[in-house]
C-alpha angles and dihedrals in degrees: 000000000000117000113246116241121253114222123191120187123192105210138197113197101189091069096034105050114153112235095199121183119261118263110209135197139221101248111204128195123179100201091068094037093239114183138162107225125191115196102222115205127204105283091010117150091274091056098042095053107016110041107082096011116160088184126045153148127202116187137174142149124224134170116203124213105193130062088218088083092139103142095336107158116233094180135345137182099204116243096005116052142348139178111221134185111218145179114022097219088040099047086205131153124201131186122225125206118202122209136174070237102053139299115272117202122193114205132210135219122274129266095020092124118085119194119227092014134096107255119191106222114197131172121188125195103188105172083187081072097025095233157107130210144187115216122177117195101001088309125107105240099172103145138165121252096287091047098254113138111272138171120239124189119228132286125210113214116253103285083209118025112207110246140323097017103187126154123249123187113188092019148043088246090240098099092271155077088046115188132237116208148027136333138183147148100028115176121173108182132175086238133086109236127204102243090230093071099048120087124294097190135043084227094060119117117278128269117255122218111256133171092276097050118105096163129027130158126165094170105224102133088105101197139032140048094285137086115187118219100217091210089082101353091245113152123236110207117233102235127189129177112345098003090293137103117222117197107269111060123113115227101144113064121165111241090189087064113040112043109162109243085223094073090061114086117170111246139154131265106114141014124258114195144215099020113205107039123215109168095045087265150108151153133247113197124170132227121212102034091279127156131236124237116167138352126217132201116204125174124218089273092061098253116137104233086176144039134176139168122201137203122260115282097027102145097157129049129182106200121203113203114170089146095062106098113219109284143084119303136164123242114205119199119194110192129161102280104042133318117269125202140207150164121268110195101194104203 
């Protein structure tokens, strides 16, 4: 086996500073019926590789604002599938499946919602295992009517859904359970994924479009009433009350600028040293062999002021930081096997 080569980088983040590009979110408000509709056609892209699907995965992260989430619609194919929030004291989601035989809904467990905070929503139909399955957050959550853990076979979409089949994303598309809150990163693919090789982090890079893909936004457009799904680059037009968007409403939020400091939580994975600092500088090594892959900044408020990617095999960093003033930051370390966070304190 060949030894893997120890890299080690000195950098100086001052002169190599990362400009990514924003990232921006869907921002939802119900009081001002806010949605996100897409105008399906005959043979479009969500007939061809949804209607009549054995194997699929839906995904989408939302962060709700508001603790009044009972039946509020995050997304919803009519007549075929939705993900829908429910039960404020319970923080639950369910998915419901419709058929010309009866709608199906699939319940998850209790308390798997968390308010405020970015919250990765995944449902799998794998008809190999003949099963489908909620996860939240990488876990699997599915869960009976009283939110016990529970098993459910799989469920082929409606070969056929009965009449007008648009997509709605932040309501049901009848005029009610409007969402409040943000969305981001929905997929939905003909395919069932493993959930290990979906993403772990709302920062993670965005989806690309692939055979299998029927739905994909990724919502960095920024600005306007449009939002492109990159399956067939078809717009969906933003909508508010009575079908029109008066100036006022927010819809483009960036996500770069605004991560919310109750998503960090200090855990192990690598070693930061010395901390404090007192010289603007420190050093990231890794345990375990594993490779580092990027390296995020972020100040007591939750605003990334750095970002930096590395090569393959890079175990050891020496960060430079001369433009940190003296206080507490997280450093967020992404590797090839998870992220890790801790606490910087800059003397």
């Amino acid at each position: 086996m060949k030894k893997q080569l120890l890299t080690i980088l000195i950098v100086t983040m001052f002169t190599l500073v990362t400009n990514a590009q924003d990232d921006y979110v869907l921002q939802f408000d119900a009081s001002n019926s806010q949605r996100l509709r897409y105008l399906t056609t005959e043979h479009d892209v969500l007939d061809t590789k949804l209607n009549g699907a054995t194997d699929y995965t839906i995904e989408v992260w939302v962060k709700p604002t508001s603790t009044e989430i009972n039946n509020t619609v995050v997304l919803k194919r009519w007549n075929q599938f939705a993900i829908t929030l429910y039960q404020d004291d319970k923080k639950r989601f369910y998915f419901t499946h419709y058929s010309a035989s009866g709608n199906k809904f699939v319940n998850s467990q209790y308390n798997v919602i968390n308010i405020n905070e970015w919250n990765h929503l995944v449902v799998i139909c794998n008809s190999n295992t003949n099963s489908i399955k909620l996860f939240a957050n990488g876990v699997e959550v599915t869960g009976d009517s009283l939110g016990n853990p529970t098993t459910e076979g799989a469920l082929a979409l409606e070969t056929s859904p009965i009449g007008t089949n648009n997509f709605y994303i932040g309501a049901s598309g009848s005029g009610t359970s409007y969402f409040t809150g943000q969305v981001d990163k929905i997929r939905v693919k003909n395919e069932a994924l493993n959930i290990g090789d979906l993403q772990s982090d709302i920062t993670d890079a965005d989806y690309i479009a692939d055979s299998n893909t029927a739905i994909l936004y990724n919502f960095n457009e920024g600005a306007g009433l449009i939002a492109v799904n990159e399956a067939d680059s078809q717009n969906a037009s933003l909508q508010c009350s009575s079908n029109d968007c008066i100036s006022g409403e927010t819809w483009w939020v960036n996500l770069s600028e605004t991560l919310s400091t109750k998503k960090i939580s200090e855990t192990g994975g690598f070693s930061l040293y010395p901390n404090p600092t007192e010289n603007k500088s420190f050093t990231i090594e890794t345990t375990n062999n594993e490779s580092i892959q990027q390296i995020e900044i972020y100040d007591a408020l939750g605003k990334r002021v750095n970002k930096t990617a590395f090569k393959e095999n890079t175990l050891l960093v020496h960060l430079g930081v001369e433009f940190l003033k003296s206080g507490i930051y997280i450093v967020k370390t992404k590797t090839n096997k998870g992220i890790s966070i801790k606490k910087l304190i800059v003397k």
